[in-house]
N, C-alpha and C positions, 0 to 999 in steps of 0.2 A: 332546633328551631332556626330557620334564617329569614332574613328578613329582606327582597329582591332590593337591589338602588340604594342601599346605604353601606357600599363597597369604599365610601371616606371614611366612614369610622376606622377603618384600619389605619389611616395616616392620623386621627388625631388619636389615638392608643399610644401613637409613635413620637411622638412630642407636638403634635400642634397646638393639643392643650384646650382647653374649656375656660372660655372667656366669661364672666359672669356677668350679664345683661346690665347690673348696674354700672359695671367697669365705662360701659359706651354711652352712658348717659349723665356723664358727672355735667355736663353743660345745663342741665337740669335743676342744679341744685342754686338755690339762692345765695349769691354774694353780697358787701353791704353794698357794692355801687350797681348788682345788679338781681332786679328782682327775679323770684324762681318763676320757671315755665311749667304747665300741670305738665305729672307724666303719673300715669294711674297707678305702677306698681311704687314710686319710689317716695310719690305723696303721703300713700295709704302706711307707708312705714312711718315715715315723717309723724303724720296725724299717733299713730300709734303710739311710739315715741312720747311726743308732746303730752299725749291725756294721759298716761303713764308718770309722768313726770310731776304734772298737777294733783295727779289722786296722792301722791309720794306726800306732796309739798301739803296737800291740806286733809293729812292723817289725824285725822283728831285723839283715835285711842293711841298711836304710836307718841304722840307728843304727850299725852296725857299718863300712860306709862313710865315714860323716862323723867318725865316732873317727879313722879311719886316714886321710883324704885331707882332711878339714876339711868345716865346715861350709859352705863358699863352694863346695865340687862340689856340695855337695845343692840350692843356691840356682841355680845357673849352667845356664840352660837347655837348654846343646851343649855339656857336658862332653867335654873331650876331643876337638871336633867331632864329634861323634853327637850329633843333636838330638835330646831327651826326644819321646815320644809324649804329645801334647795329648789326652787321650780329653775333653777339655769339647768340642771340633769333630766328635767321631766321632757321628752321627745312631743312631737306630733303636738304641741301648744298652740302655735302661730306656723307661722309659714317664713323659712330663713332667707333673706332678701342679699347680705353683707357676706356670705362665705360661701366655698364649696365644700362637698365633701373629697375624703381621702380616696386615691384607689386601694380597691380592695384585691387582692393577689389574684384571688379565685377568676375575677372577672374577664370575660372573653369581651373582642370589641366591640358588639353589641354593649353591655350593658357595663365596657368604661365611661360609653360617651354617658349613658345615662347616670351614671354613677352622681358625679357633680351635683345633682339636680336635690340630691338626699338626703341635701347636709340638714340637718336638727330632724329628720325622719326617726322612724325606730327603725329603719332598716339603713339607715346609713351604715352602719361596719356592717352590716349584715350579707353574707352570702347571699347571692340570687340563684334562682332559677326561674327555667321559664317553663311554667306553671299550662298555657293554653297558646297554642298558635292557630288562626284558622284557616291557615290555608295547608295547614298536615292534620288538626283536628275534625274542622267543618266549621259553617258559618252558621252556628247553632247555638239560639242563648242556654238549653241545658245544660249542653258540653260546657260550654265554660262555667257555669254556675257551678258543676261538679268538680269540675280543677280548680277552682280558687278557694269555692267557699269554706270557710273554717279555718283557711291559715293566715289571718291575719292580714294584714298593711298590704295594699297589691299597687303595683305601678301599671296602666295602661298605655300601651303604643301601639299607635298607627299609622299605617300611609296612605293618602287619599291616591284615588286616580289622579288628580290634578299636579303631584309631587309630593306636597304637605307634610310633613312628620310632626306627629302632635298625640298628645294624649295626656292624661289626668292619676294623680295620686289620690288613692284612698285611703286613709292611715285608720282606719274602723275594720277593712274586708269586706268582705262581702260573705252573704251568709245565704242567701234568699230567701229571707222569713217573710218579706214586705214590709220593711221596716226604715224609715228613713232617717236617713246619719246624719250628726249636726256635731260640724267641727271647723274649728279655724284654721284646721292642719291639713285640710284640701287642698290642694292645688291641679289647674292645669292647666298646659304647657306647647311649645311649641313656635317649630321653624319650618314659617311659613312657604319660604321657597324649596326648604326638602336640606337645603344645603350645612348639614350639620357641622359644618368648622366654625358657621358665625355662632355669634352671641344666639342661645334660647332665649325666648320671653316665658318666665317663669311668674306664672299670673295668681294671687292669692284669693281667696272667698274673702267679697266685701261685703257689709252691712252687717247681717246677723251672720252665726254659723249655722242657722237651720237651711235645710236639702241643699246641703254640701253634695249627698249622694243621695241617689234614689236605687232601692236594692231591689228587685223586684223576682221570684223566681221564673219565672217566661219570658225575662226581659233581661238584654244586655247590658256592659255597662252605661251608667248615666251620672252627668255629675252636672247638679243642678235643673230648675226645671227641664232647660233646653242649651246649657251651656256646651255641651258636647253629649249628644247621644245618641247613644249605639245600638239600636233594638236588636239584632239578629234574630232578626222573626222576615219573613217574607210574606209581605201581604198586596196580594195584587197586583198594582203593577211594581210595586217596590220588591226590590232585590232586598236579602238577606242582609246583603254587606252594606245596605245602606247608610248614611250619617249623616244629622243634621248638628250644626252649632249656631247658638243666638248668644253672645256674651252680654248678663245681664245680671248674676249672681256670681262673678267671677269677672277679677278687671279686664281691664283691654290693655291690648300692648301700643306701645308707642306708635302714633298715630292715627289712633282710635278705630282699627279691626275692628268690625263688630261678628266677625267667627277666626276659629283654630285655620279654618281651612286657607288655600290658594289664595289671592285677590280674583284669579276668572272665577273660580268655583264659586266664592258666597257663603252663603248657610248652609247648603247641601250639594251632597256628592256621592262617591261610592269608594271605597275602600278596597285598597289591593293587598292588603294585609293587617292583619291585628295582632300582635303578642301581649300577653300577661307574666307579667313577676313578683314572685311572691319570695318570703324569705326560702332558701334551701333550710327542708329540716319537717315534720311531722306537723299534725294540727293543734294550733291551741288546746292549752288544758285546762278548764275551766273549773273553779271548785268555789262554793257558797261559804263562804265566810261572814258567820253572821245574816245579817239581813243585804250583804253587799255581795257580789260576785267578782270574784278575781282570776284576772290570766296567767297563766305562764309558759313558756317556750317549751316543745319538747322536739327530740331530735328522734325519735320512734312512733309506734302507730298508738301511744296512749293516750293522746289527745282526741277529742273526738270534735272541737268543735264549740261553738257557740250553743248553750241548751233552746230550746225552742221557742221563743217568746223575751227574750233577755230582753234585745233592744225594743221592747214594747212597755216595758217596766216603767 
């Protein structure tokens, strides 16, 4: 897969490095002699933060516990032998604002620049590949429904005609059962002038996590009602490559963009390329345990996939 106009990712592969969107915005943050200015992604952590902090502070069973059994059960990791749930190791929770990820060896310069973008993803260590391209596949929502669906966490890139490189994380996959994913671990992404040395705006799902993604199988991807989407279907006078973005379930970057795309472009455009990445390695293996369903990785063809109706449960 290549991808035309992003012949800079080979100098930032090479030491320019991946600046983290908050690094350029500390001006942002409140001092005591000087109040904060909104900035939507750096807020939205803040907020997070903070009501996190409150739920901590007015625990009533954690305070009511350590009255009655001491303070040394609330310290002790496997009380009673039950070992506490770590959610710092659980991937794909929230969406990581404060770090990048590692590069990973396997990575061509395509998907070093993207790499960064992955840190607390399930695919951050993870090997890539590129799963769907459509200008070597075709500009067809089947085709890519059949190269993606089933293996898990997909990363979406694109470049508009106008310059634009942008696109969105699904840490659910895609499947095309018609089933729509609700998660805090969406994100999507993007530099707007095309110019991949600067800082990305790495945009998190605000409000609820419901239509994080809309999965649809005759329909490309979509993440959010209208926050980026990609139908690859051609309908009349609309080209195949089409793409609209209205950012409305998904923040806005500094200076309040209301789409991924150009500033000429707007909400809509056309696209001169797409790729999909999905982890390198076989499809989910999915097995009933109990009345619950559980994944696992496989690196061969035993996986088969999401069973039919899961995410409708």
């Amino acid at each position: 897969c290549s991808l035309p106009g992003l012949a800079s990712m080979q100098h930032i592969h090479r030491g320019h490095g991946f600046r983290n969107p908050i690094d350029s915005c500390q001006s942002h943050v409140a001092t005591p002699d000087r109040p904060a200015r909104m900035h939507p992604v750096l807020n939205l952590r803040q907020v997070c933060a903070n009501s996190k902090a409150k739920e901590e502070d007015s625990d009533l069973v954690t305070r009511w516990v350590g009255k009655i059994f001491g303070k040394s059960v609330l310290e002790d990791r496997a009380p009673m032998g039950i070992k506490r749930m770590d959610w710092s190791t659980v991937k794909d929770l929230d969406v990581v604002l404060d770090r990048v990820a590692s590069p990973v060896s396997s990575d061509d310069a395509y998907m070093a620049t993207l790499r960064p973008m992955l840190a607390g993803t399930s695919l951050e260590e993870e090997p890539l590949r590129c799963a769907f391209s459509a200008t070597e596949d075709g500009w067809r929502a089947g085709v890519f429904q059949a190269a993606v669906a089933g293996y898990g966490p997909c990363l979406v890139l694109v470049r508009t005609k106008g310059g634009a490189v942008c696109g969105g994380y699904n840490p659910l996959g895609f499947d095309g059962q018609g089933a729509d994913k609700a998660s805090m671990g969406a994100f999507v992404f993007t530099w707007p002038s095309g110019d991949t040395r600067t800082s990305v705006y790495k945009l998190p799902k605000v409000g609820t996590d419901q239509l994080a993604v809309l999965d649809r199988p005759d329909f490309g991807p979509q993440f959010g009602p209208g926050d980026l989407k990609i139908p690859l279907v051609g309908r009349g006078n609309d080209p195949a490559n089409k793409a609209t973005s209205k950012l409305v379930d998904y923040a806005r970057p500094p200076g309040g963009a209301k789409s991924l795309f150009a500033k000429e472009e707007g909400g809509k455009t056309e696209l001169v390329e797409m790729r999909a990445y999905v982890r390198k390695g076989g499809k989910l293996k999915f097995e009933l345990d109990g009345v619950r369903w559980k994944s696992s990785l496989t690196d061969d063809e035993t996986g088969e996939g999401p069973p039919t109706g899961i995410f409708g449960m």
